[in-house]
C-alpha positions as CSV (number, residue, x, y, z in Angstrom):
1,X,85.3,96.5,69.0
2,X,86.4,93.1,70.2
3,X,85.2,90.3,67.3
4,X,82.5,88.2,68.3
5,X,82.9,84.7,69.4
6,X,80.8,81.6,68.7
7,X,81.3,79.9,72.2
8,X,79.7,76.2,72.6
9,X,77.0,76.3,75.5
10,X,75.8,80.1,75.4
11,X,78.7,81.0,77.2
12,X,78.5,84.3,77.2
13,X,75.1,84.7,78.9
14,X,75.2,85.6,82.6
15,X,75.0,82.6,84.9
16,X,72.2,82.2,86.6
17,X,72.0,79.3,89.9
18,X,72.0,76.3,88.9
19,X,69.2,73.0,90.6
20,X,71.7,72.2,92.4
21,X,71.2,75.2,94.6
22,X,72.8,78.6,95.6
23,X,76.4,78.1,97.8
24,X,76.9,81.4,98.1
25,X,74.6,84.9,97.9
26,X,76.5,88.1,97.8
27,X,73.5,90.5,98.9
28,X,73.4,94.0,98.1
29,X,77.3,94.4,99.7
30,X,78.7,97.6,100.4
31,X,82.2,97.8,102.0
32,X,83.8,101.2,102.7
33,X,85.7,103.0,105.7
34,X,86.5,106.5,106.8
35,X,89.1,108.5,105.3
36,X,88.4,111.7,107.0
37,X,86.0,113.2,109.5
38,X,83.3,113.6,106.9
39,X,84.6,111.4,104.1
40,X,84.5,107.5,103.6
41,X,86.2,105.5,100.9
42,X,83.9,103.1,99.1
43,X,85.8,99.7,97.6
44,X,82.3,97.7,97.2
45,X,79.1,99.0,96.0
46,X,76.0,97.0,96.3
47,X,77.4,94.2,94.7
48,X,74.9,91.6,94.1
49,X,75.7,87.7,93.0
50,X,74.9,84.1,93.5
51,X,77.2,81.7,92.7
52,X,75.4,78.2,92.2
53,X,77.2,75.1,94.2
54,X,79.8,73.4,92.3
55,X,80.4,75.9,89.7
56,X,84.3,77.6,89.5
57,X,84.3,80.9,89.6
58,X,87.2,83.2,89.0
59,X,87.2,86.7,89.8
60,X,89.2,89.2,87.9
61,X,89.8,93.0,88.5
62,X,92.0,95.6,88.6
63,X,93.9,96.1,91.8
64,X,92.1,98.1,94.6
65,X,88.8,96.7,93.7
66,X,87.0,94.8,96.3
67,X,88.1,90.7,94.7
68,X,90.4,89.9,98.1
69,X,88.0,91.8,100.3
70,X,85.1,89.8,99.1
71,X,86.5,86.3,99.1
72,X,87.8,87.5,103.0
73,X,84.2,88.1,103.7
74,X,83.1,84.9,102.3
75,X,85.4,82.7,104.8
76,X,84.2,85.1,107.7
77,X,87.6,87.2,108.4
78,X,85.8,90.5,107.4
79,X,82.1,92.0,107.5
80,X,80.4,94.3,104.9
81,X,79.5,97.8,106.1
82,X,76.1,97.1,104.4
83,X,74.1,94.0,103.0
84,X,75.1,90.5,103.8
85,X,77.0,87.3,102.9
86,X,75.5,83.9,102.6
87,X,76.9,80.7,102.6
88,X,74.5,77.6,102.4
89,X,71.6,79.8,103.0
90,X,73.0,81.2,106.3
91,X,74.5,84.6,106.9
92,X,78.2,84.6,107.3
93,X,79.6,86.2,110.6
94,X,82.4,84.7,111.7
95,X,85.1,82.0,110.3
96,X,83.2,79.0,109.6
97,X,84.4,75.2,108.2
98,X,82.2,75.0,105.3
99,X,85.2,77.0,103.5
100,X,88.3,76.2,102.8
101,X,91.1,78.9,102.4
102,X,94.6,78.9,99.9
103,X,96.3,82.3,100.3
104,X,99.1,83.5,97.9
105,X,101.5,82.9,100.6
106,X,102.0,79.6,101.7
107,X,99.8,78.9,105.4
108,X,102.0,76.5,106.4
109,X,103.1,75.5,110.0
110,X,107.1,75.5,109.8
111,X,107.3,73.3,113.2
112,X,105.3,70.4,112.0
113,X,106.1,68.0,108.8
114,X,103.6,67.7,106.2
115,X,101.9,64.9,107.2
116,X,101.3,67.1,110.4
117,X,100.0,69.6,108.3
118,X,97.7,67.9,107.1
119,X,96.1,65.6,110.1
120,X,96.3,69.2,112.1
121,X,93.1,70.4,111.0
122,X,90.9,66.8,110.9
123,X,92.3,66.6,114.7
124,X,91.3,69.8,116.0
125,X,87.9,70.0,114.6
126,X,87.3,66.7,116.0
127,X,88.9,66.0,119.4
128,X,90.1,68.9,122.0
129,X,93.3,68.3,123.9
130,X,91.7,65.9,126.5
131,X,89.3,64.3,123.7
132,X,93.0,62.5,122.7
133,X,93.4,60.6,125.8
134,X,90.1,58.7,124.6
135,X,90.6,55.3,122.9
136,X,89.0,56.6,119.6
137,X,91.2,59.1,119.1
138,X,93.7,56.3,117.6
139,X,91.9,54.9,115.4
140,X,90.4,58.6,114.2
141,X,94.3,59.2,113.7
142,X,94.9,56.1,111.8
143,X,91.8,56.8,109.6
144,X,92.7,60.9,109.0
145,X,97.0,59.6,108.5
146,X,95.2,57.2,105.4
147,X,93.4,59.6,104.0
148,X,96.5,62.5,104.4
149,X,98.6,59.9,102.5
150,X,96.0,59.9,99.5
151,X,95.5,63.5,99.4
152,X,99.6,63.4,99.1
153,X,99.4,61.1,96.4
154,X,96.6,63.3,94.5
155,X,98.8,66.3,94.5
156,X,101.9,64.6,92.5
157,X,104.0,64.4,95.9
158,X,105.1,61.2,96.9
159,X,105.1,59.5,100.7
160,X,108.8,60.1,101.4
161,X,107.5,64.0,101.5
162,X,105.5,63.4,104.5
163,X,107.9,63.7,107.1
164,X,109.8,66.7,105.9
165,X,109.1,70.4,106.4
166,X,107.7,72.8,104.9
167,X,111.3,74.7,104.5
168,X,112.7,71.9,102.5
169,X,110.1,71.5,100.1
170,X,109.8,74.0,97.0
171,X,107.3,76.7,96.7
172,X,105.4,74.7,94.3
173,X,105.3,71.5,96.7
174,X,104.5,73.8,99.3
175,X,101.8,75.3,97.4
176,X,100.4,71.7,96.9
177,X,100.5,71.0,100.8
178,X,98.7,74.1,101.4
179,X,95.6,72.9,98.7
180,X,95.9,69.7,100.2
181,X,95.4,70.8,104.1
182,X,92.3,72.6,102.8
183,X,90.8,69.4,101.2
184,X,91.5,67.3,104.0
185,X,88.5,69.3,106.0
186,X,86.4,68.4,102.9
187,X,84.8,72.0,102.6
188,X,82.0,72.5,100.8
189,X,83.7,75.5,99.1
190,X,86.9,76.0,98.5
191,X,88.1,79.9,98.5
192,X,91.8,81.1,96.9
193,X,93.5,84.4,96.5
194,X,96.2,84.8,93.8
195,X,97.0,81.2,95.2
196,X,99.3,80.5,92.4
197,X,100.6,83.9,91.4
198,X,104.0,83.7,93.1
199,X,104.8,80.4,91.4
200,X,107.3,80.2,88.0
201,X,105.1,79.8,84.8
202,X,105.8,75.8,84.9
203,X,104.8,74.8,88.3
204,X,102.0,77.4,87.9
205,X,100.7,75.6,84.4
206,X,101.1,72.3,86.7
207,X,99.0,73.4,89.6
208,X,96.4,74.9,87.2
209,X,95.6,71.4,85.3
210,X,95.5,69.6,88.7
211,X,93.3,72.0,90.5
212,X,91.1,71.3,87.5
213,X,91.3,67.5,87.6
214,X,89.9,68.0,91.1
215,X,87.1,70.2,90.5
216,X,86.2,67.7,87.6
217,X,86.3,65.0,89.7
218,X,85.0,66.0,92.6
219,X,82.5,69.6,91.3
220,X,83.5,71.7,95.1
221,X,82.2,75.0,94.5
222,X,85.2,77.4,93.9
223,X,86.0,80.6,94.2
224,X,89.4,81.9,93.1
225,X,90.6,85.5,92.5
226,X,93.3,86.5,90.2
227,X,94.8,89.0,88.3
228,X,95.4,86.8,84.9
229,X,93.0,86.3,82.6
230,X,94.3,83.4,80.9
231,X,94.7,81.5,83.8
232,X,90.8,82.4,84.4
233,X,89.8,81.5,81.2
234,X,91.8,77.9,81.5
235,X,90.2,77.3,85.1
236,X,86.5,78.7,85.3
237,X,83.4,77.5,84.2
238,X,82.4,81.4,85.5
239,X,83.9,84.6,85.0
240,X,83.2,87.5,86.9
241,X,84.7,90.7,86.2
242,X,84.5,93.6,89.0
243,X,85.3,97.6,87.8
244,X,85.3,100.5,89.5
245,X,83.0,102.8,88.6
246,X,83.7,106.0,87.0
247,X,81.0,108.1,86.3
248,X,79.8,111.0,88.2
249,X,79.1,110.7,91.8
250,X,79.9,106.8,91.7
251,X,82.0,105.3,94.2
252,X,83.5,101.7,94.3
253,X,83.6,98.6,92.4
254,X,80.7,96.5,90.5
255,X,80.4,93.5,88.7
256,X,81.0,94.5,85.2
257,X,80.8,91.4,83.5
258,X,79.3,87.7,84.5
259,X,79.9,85.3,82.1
260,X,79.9,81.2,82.0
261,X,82.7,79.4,79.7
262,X,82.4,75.8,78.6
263,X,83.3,73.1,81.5
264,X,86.5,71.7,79.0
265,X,88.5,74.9,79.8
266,X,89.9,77.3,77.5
267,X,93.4,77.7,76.2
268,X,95.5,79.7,73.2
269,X,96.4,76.1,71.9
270,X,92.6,74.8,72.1
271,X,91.2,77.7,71.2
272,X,93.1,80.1,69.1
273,X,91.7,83.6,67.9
274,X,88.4,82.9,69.8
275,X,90.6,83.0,73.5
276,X,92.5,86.3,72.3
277,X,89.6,87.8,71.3
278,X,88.3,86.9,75.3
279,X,90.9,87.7,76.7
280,X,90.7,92.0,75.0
281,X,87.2,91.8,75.7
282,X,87.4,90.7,79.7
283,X,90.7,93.0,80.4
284,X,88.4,95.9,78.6
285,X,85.3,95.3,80.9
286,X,88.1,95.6,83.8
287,X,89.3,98.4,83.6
288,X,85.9,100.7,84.5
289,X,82.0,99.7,85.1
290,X,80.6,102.2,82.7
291,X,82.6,101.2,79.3
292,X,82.3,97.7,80.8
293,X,78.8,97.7,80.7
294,X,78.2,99.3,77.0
295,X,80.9,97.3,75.5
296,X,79.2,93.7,77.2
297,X,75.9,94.5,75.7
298,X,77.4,95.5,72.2
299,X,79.8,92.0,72.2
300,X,76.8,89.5,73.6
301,X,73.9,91.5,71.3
302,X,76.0,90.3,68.6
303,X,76.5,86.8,70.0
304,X,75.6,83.9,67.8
């Protein structure tokens, strides 16, 4: 059995919303599709959660269990077979702008420089093709150039980036861009999927403390799937862990474990034993609902 740990802050109790509201309700959710004439494939079960505005969640899992399909159906690119996504107290059917989206790969456009990048998304929501020939539109482009430059600035990138493209920059300065054009539509949430997993473990450590910085500063409510556990104990002030489920006649993925961390962050340096101990205890709950579940009741029953 994984030793217990003495976390500040009653960590490991469940989260529940917070006063400052609910950003997003996962209700009841199924998602599944046919694999035969008679047979359907279940990746999501009725999973239920609500994660309270301005908390970071990261959401861990083994691969093939519902954490991409779920942040996809968040932003609006997919719908649940059964139950129903809420954003802001409203239900989520189609691709809205209160989220913003980093993938793993780069979403880059390769024919416009950075600074185009950027100013692309302010423009569009705000002035259609003909909506430019209006007076306002320049000093609307001066304004969204300004603040372009500062979100440049706040991701370690310096002005003489703005004019190149995306193909001359490297993947980690590509992977900054990318954060950056989400911010600059000031979402309310900010969604990303294994956004950092393709980058070597320095620029990765990098973008980790500054995606942090941010979400200090600033408290957007994240949600961010991954596949290392470190890295989601470091970033989230939320952990949720989703399993398949084993036993008989069960089909799909839960959540297995839901647990809240303390807002400084956790690291092997900072914390020592206590984050290896965390780190067995979370990769145990992933790997199936039913051990998940006995295992999270033994470890927080014994919780100081």
């Amino acid at each position: 059995m994984v030793p217990v740990l003495e976390m500040e802050a009653n960590a490991l109790a469940a989260a529940p919303s917070s006063a400052a509201g609910t950003a997003i309700h996962v209700d009841r959710v199924t998602v599944s599709y046919a694999v035969g004439k008679n047979t359907r494939k279940v990746i999501l079960d009725e999973v239920e959660l609500e994660i309270a505005a301005g908390e970071f969640v990261v959401v861990l899992g083994e691969t093939g269990c519902g954490k991409s399909t779920m942040l996809r159906m968040i932003l609006g690119q997919e719908q649940p077979t059964a139950g129903a996504i809420h954003v802001a107290g409203k239900t989520i059917d189609r691709v809205g702008a209160s989220c913003g989206y980093v993938p793993q790969k780069y979403s880059l456009f390769p024919d416009r420089t950075v600074l185009g990048n950027l100013m692309m998304g302010p423009e569009t929501a705000n002035y259609h093709i003909l909506g430019r020939l209006k007076p306002s539109f320049r000093a609307f482009r001066k304004a969204v150039r300004e603040q372009a430059m500062k979100q440049l600035e706040r991701m370690g990138l310096h002005a003489t980036d703005a004019d190149k493209y995306p193909h001359q920059l490297s993947g980690g300065m590509q992977q900054r861009v990318a954060i950056a054009q989400a911010l600059m539509m000031k979402p309310t949430i900010l969604l990303m999927d294994e956004a950092f997993s393709a980058l070597d473990p320095g620029t990765r450590g990098s973008l980790q403390q500054m995606l942090r910085e941010i979400w200090l500063e600033t408290k957007p409510t994240v949600v961010f799937v991954t596949h290392n556990t470190a890295e989601a104990l470091f970033l989230a002030s939320r952990i949720i862990v989703l399993a398949k489920q084993t036993g008989p006649g069960r089909a799909g993925a839960k959540v297995a474990l839901d647990m809240r961390l303390p807002e400084t962050g956790m690291s092997l340096k900072k914390n020592g034993q206590r984050f290896l101990d965390l780190v067995e205890h979370i990769e145990l709950c992933s790997q199936g609902f039913e051990a998940a579940a006995e295992l999270t009741l033994n470890f927080e029953g014994n919780a100081q």
